[in-house]
N, C-alpha and C positions, 0 to 999 in steps of 0.2 A: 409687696404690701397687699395684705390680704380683703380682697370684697375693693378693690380697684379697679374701674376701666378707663381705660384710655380713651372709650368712643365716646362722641360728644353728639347729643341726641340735640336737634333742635325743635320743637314743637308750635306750627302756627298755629293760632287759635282762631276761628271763625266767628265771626260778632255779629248776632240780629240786627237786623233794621229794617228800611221800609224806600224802596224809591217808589217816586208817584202813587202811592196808597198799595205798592205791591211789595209782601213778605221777601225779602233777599238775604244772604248770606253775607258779607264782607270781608275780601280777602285780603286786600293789602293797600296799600297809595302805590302810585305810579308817578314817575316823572316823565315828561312824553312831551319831542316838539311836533308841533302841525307839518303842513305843508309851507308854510313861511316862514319857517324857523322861532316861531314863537313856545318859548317854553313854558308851559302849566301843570297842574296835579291835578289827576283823578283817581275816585274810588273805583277797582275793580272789585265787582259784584257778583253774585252768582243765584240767578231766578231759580224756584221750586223746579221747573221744567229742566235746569241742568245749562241752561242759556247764561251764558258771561258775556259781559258789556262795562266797558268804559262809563263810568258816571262821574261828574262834575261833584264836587263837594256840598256843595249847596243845596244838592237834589236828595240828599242823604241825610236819615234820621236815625239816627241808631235807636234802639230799644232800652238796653245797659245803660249802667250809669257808670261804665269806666269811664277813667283817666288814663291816656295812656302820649 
């Protein structure tokens, strides 16, 4: 079949936001238990500085107005 590839490209996309009044990047949800076995969801983020950090959903404003 001509102009076919087999490779399967997947693409993340990085989404603006803002935690604590600071510009960040947004790269995924996390499912993550603590130290007492308690399981919750966090945004992993990514500060101008290059700094990534666990953030709580609620500390997070996205900019976009997707849906996803």
């Amino acid at each position: 079949m001509a102009g076919f590839s087999s490779e399967i490209v997947m693409k993340q996309e990085l989404r603006p936001c803002f935690v604590d009044g600071k510009k960040v990047l947004f790269n995924k949800w996390a499912h993550i238990k603590n130290f007492f076995g308690q399981e919750f969801e966090v945004g992993i983020v990514e500060y101008e500085n290059g700094q990534v950090e666990k953030v709580e959903p609620n500390n997070i404003k996205f900019c976009d107005n997707k849906r996803i």
